[in-house]
C-alpha positions as CSV (number, residue, x, y, z in Angstrom):
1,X,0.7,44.0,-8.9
2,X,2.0,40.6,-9.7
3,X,3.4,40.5,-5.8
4,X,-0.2,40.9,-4.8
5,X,-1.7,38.7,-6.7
6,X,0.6,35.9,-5.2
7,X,-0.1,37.2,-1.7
8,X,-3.8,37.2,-2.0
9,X,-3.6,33.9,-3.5
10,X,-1.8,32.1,-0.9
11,X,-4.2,34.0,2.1
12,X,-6.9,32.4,0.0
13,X,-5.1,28.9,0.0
14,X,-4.3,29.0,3.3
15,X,-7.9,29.9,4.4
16,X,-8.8,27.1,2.3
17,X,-6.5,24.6,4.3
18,X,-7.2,25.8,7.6
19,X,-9.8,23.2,8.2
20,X,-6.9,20.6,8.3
21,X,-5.1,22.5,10.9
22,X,-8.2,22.5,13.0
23,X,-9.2,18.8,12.1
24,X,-5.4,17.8,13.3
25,X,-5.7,19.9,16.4
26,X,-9.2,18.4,17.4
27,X,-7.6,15.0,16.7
28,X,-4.5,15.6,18.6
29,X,-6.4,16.6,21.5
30,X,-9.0,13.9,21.2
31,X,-5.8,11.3,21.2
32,X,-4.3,13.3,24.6
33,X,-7.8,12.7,26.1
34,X,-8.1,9.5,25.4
35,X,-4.5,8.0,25.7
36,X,-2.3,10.9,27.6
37,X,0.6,8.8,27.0
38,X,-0.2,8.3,23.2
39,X,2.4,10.7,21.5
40,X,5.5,10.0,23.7
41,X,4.9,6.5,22.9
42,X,4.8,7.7,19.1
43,X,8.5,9.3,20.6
44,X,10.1,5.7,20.9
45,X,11.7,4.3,18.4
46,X,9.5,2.3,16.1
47,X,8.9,-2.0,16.5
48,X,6.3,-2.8,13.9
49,X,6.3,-6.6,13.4
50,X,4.0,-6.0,10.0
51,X,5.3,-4.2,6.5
52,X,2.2,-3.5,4.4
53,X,2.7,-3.0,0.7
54,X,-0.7,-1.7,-0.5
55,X,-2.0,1.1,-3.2
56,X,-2.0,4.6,-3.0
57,X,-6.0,4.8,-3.1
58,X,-7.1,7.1,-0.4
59,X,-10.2,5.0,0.4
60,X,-7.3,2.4,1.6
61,X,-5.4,2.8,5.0
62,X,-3.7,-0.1,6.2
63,X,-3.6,0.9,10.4
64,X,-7.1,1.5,10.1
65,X,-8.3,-1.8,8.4
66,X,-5.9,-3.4,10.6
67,X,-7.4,-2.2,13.5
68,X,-3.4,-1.3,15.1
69,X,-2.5,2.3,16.2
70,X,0.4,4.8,14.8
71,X,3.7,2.8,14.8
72,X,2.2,-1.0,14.6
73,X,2.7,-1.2,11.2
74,X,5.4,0.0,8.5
75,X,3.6,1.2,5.1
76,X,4.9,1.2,1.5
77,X,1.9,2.5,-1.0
78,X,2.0,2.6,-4.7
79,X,-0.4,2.8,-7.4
80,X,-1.5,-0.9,-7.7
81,X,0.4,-1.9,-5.0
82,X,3.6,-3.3,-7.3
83,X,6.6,-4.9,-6.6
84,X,9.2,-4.3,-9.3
85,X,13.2,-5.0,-8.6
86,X,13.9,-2.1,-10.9
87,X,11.7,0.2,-8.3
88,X,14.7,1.3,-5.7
89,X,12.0,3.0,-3.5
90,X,9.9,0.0,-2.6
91,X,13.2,-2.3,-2.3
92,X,14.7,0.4,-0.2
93,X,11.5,0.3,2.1
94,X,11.3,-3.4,2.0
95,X,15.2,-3.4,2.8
96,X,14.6,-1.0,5.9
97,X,11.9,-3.1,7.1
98,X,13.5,-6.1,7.1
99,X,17.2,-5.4,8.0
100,X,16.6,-2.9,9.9
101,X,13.1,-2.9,11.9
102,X,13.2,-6.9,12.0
103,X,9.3,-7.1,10.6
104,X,7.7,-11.0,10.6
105,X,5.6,-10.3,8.4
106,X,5.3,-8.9,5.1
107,X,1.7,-8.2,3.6
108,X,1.0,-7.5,-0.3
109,X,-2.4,-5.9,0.3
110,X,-4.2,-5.3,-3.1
111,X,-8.1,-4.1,-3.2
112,X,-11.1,-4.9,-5.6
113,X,-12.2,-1.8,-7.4
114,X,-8.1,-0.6,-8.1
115,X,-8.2,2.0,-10.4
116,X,-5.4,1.0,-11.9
117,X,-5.8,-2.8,-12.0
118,X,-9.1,-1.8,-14.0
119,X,-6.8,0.6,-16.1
120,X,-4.4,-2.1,-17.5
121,X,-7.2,-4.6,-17.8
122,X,-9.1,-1.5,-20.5
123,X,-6.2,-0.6,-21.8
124,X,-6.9,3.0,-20.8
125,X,-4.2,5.7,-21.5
126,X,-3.6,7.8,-18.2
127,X,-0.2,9.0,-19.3
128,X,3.2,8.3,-17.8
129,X,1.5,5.5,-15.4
130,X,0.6,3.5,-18.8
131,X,4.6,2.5,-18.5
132,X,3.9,1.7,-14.5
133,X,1.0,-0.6,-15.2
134,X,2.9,-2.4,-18.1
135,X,3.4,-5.2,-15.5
136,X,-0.4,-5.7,-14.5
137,X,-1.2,-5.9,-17.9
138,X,1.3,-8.5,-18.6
139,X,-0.6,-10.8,-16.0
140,X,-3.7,-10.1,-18.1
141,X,-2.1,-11.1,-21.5
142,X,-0.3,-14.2,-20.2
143,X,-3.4,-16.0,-19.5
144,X,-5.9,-14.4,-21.0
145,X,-8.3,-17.9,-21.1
146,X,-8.7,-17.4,-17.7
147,X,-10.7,-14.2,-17.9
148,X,-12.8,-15.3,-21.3
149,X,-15.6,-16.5,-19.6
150,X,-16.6,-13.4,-16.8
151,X,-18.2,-10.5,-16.7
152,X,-16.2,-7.3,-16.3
153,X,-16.5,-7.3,-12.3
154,X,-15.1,-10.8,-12.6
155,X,-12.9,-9.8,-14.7
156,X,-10.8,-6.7,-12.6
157,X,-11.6,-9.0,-9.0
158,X,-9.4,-11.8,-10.3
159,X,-6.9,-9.6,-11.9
160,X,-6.6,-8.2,-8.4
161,X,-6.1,-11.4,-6.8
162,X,-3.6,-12.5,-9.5
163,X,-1.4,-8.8,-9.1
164,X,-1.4,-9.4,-5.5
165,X,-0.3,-12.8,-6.2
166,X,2.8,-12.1,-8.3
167,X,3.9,-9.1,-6.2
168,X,3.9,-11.1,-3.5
169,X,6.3,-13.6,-5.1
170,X,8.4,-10.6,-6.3
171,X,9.0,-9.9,-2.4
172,X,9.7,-13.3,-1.8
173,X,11.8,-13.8,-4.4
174,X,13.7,-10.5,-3.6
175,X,17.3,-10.4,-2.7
176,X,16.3,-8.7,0.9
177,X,14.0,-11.3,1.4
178,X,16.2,-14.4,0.3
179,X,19.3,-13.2,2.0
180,X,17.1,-12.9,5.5
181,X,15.5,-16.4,5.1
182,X,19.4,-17.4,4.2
183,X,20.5,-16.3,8.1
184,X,17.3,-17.6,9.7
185,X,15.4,-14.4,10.3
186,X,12.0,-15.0,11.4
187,X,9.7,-13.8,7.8
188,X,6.7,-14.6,6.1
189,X,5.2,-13.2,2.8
190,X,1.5,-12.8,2.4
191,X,-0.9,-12.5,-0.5
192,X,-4.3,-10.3,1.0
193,X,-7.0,-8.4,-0.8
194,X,-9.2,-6.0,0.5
195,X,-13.0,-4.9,-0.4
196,X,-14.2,-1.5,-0.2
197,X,-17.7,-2.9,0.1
198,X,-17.4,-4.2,3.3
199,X,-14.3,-3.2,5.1
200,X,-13.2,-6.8,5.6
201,X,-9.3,-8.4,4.5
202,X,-9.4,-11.9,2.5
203,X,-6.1,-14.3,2.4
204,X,-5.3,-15.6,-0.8
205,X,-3.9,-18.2,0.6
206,X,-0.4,-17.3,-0.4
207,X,2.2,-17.5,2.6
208,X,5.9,-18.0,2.1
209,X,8.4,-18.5,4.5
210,X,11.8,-20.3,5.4
């Protein structure tokens, strides 16, 4: 009995997910039509010249925004779109982008309305990400003067900005990063923010390179 429980719950699962199979065939197809060269390109080996680190929101897709097709950019995605040097699988994407894939540019790419930028800002308690978004909330509390005055809109948009703006620095300041300005590699760190409102990328007007 217990065997056909299972069974009839993964036919019912899999009915349930079928409409991703279709959506990715109509897509594949569409992409053949359009471009019939466009997956043995995908084939070749990968020459991005950008690393975006961005969040994980799903309303956020850095190729799209960008406007650059599969393969133009390398992606890192984490909740709040952090840079920590005790976080092994960022530095291990940053390292392979850098050493490895020879990027020029590397993009912290942060975006008003971040759930979990407005989470450390409330204090909320989500669970085992409270211990993730320690480090937003420590830009919050080290200059709390700066948010005394604004509304609560104001409030999240600059903590936003200023996340972006420390993880950037982290990057910069990263061993992979220092070590490739050390031998003259050709890399720049930028600070951007993106609004949901209207599709469009601002600079924060941070860019470090050698």
């Amino acid at each position: 009995m217990q065997f056909l429980r299972v069974r009839a719950g993964n036919l019912l699962h899999n009915f349930r997910m079928n409409h991703l199979f279709e959506a990715n065939r109509r897509w594949a197809a569409q992409m053949k039509a359009q471009e019939p060269d466009f997956f043995d390109k995908l084939v070749d080996v990968q020459s991005p010249k950008y690393f975006w680190i961005g969040c994980s929101d799903s309303r956020v897709s850095a190729n799209e925004i960008l406007g650059l097709k599969p393969g133009e950019v390398f992606v890192h995605r984490n909740v709040a779109n952090l840079v920590n040097h005790t976080d092994f699988n960022c530095l291990s994407v940053l390292q392979y982008a850098v050493d490895v894939l020879k990027v020029e540019h590397v993009m912290v790419v942060g975006h008003y309305g971040c759930g979990g930028v407005r989470a450390a800002l409330l204090d909320q308690e989500l669970g085992l990400i409270d211990n993730w978004l320690r480090h937003v909330r420590s830009i919050h509390r080290r200059q709390p003067e700066r948010f005394a005055a604004l509304d609560q809109t104001a409030r999240e948009d600059l903590l936003c900005e200023l996340n972006v703006l420390d993880q950037a620095r982290h990057v910069a300041e990263s061993s992979i990063v220092q070590n490739a300005w050390k031998r003259g590699q050709k890399l720049a760190v930028h600070g951007w923010v993106y609004r949901l409102s209207d599709g469009l990328l601002q600079d924060l007007n941070f860019k470090l390179q050698p």
